[in-house]
C-alpha positions in Angstrom: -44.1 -44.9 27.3 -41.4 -42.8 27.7 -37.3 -42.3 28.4 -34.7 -40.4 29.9 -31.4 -40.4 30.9 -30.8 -40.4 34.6 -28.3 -41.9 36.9 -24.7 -42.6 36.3 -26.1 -41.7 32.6 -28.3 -45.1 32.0 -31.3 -44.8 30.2 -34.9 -45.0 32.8 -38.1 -46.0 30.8 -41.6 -45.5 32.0 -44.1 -48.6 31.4 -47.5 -48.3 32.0 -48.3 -51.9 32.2 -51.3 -54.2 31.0 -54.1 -52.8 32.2 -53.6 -49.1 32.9 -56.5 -48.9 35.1 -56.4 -46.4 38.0 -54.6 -48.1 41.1 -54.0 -51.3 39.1 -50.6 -51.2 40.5 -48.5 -52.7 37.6 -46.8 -50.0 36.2 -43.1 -49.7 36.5 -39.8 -47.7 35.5 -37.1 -49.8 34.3 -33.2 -49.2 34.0 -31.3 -49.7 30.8 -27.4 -50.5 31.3 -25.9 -51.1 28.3 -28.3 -54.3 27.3 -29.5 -55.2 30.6 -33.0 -54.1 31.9 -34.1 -54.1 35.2 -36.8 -53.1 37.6 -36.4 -49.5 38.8 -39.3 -48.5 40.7 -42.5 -50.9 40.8 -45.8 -49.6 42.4 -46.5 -47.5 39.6 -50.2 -47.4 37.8 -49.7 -45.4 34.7 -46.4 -43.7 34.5 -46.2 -41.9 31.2 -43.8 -38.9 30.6 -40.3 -39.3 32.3 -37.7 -36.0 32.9 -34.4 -36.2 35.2 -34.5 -32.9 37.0 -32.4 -32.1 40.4 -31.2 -35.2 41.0 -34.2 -36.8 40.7 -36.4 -38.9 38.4 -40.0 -37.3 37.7 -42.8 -39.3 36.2 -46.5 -38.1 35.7 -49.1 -40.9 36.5 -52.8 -40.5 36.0 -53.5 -37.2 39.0 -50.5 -37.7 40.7 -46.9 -36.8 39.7 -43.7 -38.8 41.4 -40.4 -38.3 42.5 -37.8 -40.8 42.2 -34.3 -41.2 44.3 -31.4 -43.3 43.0 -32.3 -46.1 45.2 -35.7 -46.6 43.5 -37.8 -45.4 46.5 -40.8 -43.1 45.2 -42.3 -40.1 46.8 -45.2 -38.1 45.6 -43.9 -34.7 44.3 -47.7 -33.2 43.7 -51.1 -35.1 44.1 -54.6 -34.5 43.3 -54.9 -31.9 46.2 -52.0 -30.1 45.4 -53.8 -28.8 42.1 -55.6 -25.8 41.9 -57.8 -27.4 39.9 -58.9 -31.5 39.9 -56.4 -33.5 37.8 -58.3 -35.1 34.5 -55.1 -37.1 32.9 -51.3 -35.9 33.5 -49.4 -37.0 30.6 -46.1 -35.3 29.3 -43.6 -33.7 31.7 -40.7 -31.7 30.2 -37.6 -29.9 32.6 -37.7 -26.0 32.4 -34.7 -23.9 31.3 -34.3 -22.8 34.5 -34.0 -26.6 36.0 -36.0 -25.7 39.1 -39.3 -26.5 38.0 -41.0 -28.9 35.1 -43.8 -28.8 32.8 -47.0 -31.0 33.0 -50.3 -31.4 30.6 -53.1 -32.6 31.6 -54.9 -34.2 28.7 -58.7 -33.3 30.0 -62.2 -34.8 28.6 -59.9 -38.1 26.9 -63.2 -40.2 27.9 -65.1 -38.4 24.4 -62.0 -38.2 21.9 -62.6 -42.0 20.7 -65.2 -43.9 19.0 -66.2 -47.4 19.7 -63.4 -48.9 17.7 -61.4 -46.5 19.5 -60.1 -44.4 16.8 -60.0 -40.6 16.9 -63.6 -39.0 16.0 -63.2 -35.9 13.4 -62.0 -33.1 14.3 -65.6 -31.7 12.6 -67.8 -33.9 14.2 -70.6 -33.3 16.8 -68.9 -35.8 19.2 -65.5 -33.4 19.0 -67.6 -30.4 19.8 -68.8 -32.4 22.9 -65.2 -32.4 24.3 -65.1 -30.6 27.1 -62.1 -27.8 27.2 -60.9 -28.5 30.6 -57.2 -29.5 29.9 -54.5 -27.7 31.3 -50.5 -27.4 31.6 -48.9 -27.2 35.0 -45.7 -25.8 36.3 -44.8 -28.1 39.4 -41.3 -26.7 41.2 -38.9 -29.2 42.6 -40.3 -28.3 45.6 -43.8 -29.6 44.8 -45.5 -25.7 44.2 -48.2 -26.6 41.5 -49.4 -23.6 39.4 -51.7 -22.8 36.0 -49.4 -22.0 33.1 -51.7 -22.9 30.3 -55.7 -22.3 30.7 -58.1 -24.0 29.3 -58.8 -23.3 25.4 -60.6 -24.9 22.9 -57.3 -24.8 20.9 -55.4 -27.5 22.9 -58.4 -30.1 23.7 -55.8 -33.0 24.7 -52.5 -31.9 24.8 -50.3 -34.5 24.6 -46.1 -33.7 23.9 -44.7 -30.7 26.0 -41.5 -28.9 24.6 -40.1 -25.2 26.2 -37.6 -23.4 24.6 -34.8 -21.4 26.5 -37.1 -18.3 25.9 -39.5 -20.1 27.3 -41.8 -20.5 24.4 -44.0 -23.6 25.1 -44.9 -26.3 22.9 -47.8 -28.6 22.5 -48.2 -32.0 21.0 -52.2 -31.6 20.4 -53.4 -35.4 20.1 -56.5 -34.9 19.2 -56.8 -32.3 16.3 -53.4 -33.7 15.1 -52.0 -29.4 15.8 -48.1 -28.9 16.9 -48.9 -25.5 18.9 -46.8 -22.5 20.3 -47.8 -20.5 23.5 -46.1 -17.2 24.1 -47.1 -15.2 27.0 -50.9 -15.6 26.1 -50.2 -15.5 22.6 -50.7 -18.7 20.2 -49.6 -19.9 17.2 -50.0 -23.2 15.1 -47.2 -24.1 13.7 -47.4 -27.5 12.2 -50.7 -29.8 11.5 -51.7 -33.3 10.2 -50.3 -34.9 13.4 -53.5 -36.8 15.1 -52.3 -38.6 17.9 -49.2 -36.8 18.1 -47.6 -37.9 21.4 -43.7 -36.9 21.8 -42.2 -33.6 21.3 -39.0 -32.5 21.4 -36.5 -29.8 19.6 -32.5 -30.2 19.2 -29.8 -28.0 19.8 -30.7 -26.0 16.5 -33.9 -25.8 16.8 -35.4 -28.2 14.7 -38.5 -30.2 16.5 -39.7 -33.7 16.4 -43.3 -35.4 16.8 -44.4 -38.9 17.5 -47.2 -40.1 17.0 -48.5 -43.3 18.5 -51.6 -44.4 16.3 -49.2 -44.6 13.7 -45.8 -44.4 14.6 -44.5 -41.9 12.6 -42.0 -39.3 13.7 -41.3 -36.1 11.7 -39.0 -33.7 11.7 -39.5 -30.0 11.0 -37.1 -26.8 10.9 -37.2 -24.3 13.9 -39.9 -22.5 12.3 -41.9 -25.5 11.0 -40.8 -25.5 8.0 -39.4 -28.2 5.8 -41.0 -31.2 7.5 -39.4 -34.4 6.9 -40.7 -38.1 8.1 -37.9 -39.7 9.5 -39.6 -43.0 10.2 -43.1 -44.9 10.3 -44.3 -48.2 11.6 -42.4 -47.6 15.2 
C-alpha cells in the first residue's frame, strides 16, 4: 500500500493482505534490499500509510496506529482509546517538520462512498449527501499524545493522501470528491480537482506535488501552486 525508506536506508512496504478484514491477521511490512524482499513485521491486519520517524517505523492500520523497532517487533503507538474521538478508518500518515510528531487521516463514513459494483457514487448524488462528515486528521507525537488537527467538514468527506509543508500547511488527498485540498490554520483552499480516488500525496524539494490515484493508476504532477498539471503515468 505504501513505502518508505527506513533502516540502514532499505526500502519497508506496507501490505494489507488478501482479505483486509478487521483482525484477519495477514497483513505484513516487508523489507526491500537491493532485490531481495523479506518479511518485516507480520501480525498486521491492514497496514496502509508507512513514515520513518525517530527511529522508528510507523504504520496506520484500521483504529490503531503501530510502532516498529529495527528488529521487527511491533508496539502500539495510539489505539482506539487513545482518540478523542472513536477511530472510523486511519489511512495516510505523513512525518511533521518538526520530526516529533506525524500526521494521520481518518477516512470516516467509507461504508456509503461505493455502489454495488463498488465504484465511487457522484459526487451530486443522494447517496453522497448520505455520507456522514465524521472524518478527521490526527496529530499523534512520538510519544503516543493523540490530538484533533483537522475537524470534521463536509469539504474532506474521506481524506485519503496527507502532505505538510515546512510552514506547516496541510494537504489532503480527498478520495471521494476527487479535491487535492489545503488547510491553513482553519482556512481552506482547493487547489487541484478531477482526482477521484486520489490516494498518495506528496511534494518535492521545490514544491511541486504529486497524486495517486488507485482506481486508475494515474499519478500527476502539478507546480507548487497547482498549476501546470502534468500526468506522469497511468495504468500503475
Amino acid at each position: 500500500e505504501s513505502v518508505t525508506r527506513g533502516f540502514d536506508g532499505d526500502l519497508f512496504v506496507s501490505v494489507m493482505g488478501p482479505t483486509r478484514k478487521r483482525d484477519d491477521g495477514d497483513g505484513k511490512v516487508v523489507r526491500v534490499h537491493g532485490e531481495t524482499v523479506t518479511e518485516f513485521t507480520t501480525g498486521l491486519n491492514d497496514p496502509k500509510g508507512i513514515v520513518f520517524a525517530g527511529g522508528q517505523l510507523i504504520t496506520a492500520d484500521f483504529d490503531t496506529v503501530w510502532r516498529i523497532d529495527a528488529q521487527g517487533k511491533k508496539t502500539v503507538l495510539a489505539g482506539p482509546k487513545d482518540f478523542p474521538f472513536p477511530p472510523a478508518f486511519l489511512n495516510d500518515v505523513e512525518v511533521e517538520p518538526s520530526g516529533q510528531s506525524i500526521l494521520v487521516t481518518d477516512m470516516g463514513d467509507v461504508a456509503k462512498m461505493r455502489d454495488a459494483n463498488n465504484q465511487l457514487w457522484a459526487r451530486n448524488s443522494a447517496q453522497a449527501k448520505e455520507i456522514k462528515v465524521i472524518a478527521r486528521v490526527y496529530r499523534i507525537s512520538l510519544a503516543g499524545k493523540v490530538t484533533e488537527v483537522i475537524p470534521p467538514d463536509a469539504r474532506m468527506l474521506n481524506p485519503n493522501g496527507v502532505d505538510v509543508l515546512k510552514d506547516g500547511r496541510i494537504r489532503i488527498a480527498e478520495f471521494f470528491t476527487g479535491d487535492v485540498l489545503e488547510y491553513n490554520k482553519g482556512e481552506w483552499k482547493t487547489i487541484a480537482k478531477g482526482h477521484r480516488s486520489g490516494d498518495g500525496i506528496v511534494h518535492d524539494s521545490k514544491g511541486r506535488f504529486y497524486i495517486s490515484e488507485v482506481m486508475t493508476g494515474r499519478v500527476t504532477r502539478y507546480g507548487a501552486d497547482g498549476s501546470a498539471p502534468k500526468e506522469l503515468g497511468q495504468g500503475l
